[in-house]
N, C-alpha and C positions, 0 to 999 in steps of 0.2 A: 240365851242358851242355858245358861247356869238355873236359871228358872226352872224350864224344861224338862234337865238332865232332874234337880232334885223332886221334883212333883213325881217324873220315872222312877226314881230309887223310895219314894215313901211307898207307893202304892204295890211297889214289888216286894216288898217287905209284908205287907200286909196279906199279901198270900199266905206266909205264915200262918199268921192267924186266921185264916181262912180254911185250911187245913188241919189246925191241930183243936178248934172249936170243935166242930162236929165227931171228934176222934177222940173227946175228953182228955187230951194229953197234958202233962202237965210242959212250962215251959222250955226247959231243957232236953228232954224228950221229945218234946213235939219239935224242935228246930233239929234234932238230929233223923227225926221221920224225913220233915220236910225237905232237908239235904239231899237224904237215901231217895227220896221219889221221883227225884228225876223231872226235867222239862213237861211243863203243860203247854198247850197253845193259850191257854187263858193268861198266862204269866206274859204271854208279847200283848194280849190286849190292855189287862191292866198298868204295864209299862206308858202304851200308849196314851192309853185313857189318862194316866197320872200326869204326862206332863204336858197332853195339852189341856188340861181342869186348871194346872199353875200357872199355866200360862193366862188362857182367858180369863180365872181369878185376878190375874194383877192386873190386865187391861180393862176386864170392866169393874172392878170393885175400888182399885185404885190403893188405898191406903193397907198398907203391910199389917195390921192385926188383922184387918175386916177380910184381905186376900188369906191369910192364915187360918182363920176362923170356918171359912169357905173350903180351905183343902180340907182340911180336917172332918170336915162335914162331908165332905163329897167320897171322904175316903170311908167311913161311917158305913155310905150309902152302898160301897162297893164290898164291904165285906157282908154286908148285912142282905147284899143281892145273892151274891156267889153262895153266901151259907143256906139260905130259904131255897134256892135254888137248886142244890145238894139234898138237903135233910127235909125242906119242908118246915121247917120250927126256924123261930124269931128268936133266941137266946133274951130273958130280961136282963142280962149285965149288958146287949147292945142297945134295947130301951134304955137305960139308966144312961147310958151314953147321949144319946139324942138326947134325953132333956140336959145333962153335961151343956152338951154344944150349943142349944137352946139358949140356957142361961146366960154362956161367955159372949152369945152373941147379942146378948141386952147391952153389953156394954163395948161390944169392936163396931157393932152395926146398928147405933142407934138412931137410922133412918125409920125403921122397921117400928112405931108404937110399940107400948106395953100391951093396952087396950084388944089391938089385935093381935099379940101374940096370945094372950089371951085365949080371945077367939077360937086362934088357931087352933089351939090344946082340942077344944072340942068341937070344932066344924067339919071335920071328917070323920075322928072318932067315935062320936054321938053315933051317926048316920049306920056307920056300919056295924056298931054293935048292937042297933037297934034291926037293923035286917039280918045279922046273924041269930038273933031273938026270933023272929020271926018265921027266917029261912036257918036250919041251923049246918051247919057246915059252909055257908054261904064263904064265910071270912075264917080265917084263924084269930087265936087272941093275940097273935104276935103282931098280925098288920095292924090291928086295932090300938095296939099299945104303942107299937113304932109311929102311927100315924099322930097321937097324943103328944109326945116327944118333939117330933120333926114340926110339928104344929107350931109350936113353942118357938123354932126358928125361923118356920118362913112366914107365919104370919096367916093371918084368916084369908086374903084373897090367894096368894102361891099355893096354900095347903089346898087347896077348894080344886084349883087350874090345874096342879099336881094328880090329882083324884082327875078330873077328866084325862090328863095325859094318859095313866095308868088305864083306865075303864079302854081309851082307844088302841091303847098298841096291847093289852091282855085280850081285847075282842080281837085285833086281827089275827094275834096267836094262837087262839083260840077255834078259829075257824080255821087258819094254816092244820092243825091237828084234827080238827072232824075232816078235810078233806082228804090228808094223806091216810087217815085211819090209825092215827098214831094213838089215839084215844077215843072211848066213846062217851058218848054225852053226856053222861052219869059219874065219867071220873071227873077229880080234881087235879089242877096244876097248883104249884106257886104264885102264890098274886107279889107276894114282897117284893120279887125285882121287879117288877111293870113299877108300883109305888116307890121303888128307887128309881128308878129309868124318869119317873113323871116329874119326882122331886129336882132330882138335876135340870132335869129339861126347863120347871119352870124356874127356876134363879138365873140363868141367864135368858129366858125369852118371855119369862112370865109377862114383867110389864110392857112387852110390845105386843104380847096376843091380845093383853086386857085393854089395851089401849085403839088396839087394829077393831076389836072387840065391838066396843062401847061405841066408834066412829062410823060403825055400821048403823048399830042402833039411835044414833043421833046425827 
């Protein structure tokens, strides 16, 4: 329960900054916005969201840095969705952060290779700044930057499995919006929360898809 209750109180903290980013406020100003503005319903989601991520952190990670390592990351994920989600821009002080988490996580979770972290840095990155080369608007430079960063933590096969989660829950969104008419074809949405949605998703089920995966194929 104690778990729970503080994984709720980090992640509801971090509305803050979720709110005073996009509004260039400075700290004390922006906690005095944030007071003045009153309940969102996104503040009962991140509540939730916060303490059951601390929770499943502790039971599938196990040991208290790598579970630490893991909230912090996941909380990364949640402001970095909420804000792209709002503004549409990646802030680079929350790249710099991912590679932060990246780094601490070479040493709380050193299951995870150097090798493929590595990898990671450019196995999704590469890809998509090479099709927003190609196609331009395709990407922003913020997924592409974030995706460089978070690479660094989950490693070359989670970053890769991440990128499909994101490519499938941004296409059904995607088409939810051409059917109501809420956009048409030609606009853009937010891709960064889908690529945080994908990120979470695959740390805790990554290695049972890749593994459900492969057992197909063999």
């Amino acid at each position: 329960m104690l778990v729970f209750v503080a994984g709720a109180c980090f992640f509801y903290l971090l509305n803050g900054i979720i709110y005073l980013v996009p509004r260039k406020l400075g700290f004390k100003e922006g906690y005095r916005a944030f007071r003045k503005a009153g309940y969102r319903p996104r503040y009962l989601v991140s509540i939730v969201l916060g303490g059951a991520a601390a929770v499943a952190s502790q039971i599938y990670f196990g040991s208290p840095a790598a579970s630490v390592t893991v909230i912090l990351f996941l909380g990364l994920l949640l402001v970095v969705g909420f804000v792209d989600w709002d503004t549409m821009e990646i802030p680079d002080s929350f790249v710099a952060a991912a590679f932060a988490s990246g780094l601490l996580s070479v040493f709380t979770m050193p299951d995870t290779g150097i090798l493929s972290r590595i990898i990671g840095i450019f196995a999704v990155s590469v890809p998509l700044l090479l099709l927003t080369l190609a196609v331009p608007g395709a990407f922003g430079g913020g997924d592409i930057k974030l995706m460089a960063g978070c690479g660094l933590f989950l490693g070359a096969k989670l970053c890769l499995l991440s990128l499909a989660f994101a490519v499938l829950t941004g296409g059904l969104y995607g088409i939810w919006l051409l059917l109501t008419r809420k956009k048409g074809g030609k606009e853009h949405f937010a891709f960064g929360p889908f690529l945080c949605v994908g990120m979470a998703a695959a740390l805790f089920v990554g290695d049972w898809v890749l593994n459900w995966y492969m057992g197909l194929l063999y």
